[in-house]
N, C-alpha and C positions, 0 to 999 in steps of 0.2 A: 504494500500500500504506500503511495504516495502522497504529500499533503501535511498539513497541518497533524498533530499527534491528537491526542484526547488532551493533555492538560492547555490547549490551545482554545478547543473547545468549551473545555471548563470556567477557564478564565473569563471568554466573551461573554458567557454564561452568567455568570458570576457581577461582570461590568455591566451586563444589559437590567439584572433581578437589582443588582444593588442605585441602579438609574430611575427604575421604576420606583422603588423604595423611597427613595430622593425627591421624587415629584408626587408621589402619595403624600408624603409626610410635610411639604413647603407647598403646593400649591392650594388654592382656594377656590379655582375653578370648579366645578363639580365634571366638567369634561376631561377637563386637564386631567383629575384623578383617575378619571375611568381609565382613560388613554393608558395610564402609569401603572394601573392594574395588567389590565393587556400586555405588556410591557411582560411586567414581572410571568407572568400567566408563559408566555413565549419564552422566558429564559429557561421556565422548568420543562418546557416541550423540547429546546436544545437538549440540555441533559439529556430527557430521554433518549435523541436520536443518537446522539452522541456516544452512552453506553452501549444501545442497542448496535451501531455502525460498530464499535469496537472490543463491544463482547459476542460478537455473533451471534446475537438471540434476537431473531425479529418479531417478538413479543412486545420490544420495546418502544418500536415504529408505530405495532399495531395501537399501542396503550396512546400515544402519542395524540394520533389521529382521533382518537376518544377522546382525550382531553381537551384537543381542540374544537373538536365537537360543544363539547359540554362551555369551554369558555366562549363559545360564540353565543350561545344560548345566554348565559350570564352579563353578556355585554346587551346583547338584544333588550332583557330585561332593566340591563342600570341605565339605559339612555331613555327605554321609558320611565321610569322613575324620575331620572335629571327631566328631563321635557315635564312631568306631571308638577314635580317640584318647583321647575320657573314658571309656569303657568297662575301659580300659588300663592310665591313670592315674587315676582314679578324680575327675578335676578338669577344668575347663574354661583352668584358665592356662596361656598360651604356657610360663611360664619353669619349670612345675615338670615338662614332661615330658622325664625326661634321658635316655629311651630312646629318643628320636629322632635323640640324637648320634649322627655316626658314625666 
């Protein structure tokens, strides 16, 4: 095999999950955060292929494509919520809608 090894993979991995982490925890958009979820969502889908491409179990492709499944579904759902939520509060910022206290 030619190319980049697995600890290459991991790293990017690693840079994309901790990027996403970054903009989860600084941003106030409510898009922005989804966005950062996704993010993170796709660095754990690397790993997967990652292992799977270098342990030779395509198990880990299959699990992959499942989860990516599942996180589209999840994203489908938080942009409905963001669109319900502006519609509500009339803004897209985490911190001005206080009728989600409970």
């Amino acid at each position: 095999m030619t190319g980049p090894g697995l600890t290459a993979y991991l790293i990017v991995a690693a840079v994309m999950f901790a990027l996403g982490l970054y903009g989860v925890l600084s941003r106030r958009n409510l898009v922005a955060i989804v966005v950062s979820v996704e993010l993170m969502a796709n660095a754990a889908n690397l790993n997967l292929v990652a292992f799977s491409r270098f342990g030779g179990h395509p198990q880990g492709e299959a699990f992959a494509l499942f989860a990516l499944a599942l996180t589209v579904a999840e994203v489908v759902v938080g942009l409905a919520l963001v669109v319900l939520a502006s519609r509500v509060s009339g803004t897209l910022e985490a911190d001005a809608m206080s009728e989600l206290k409970g």
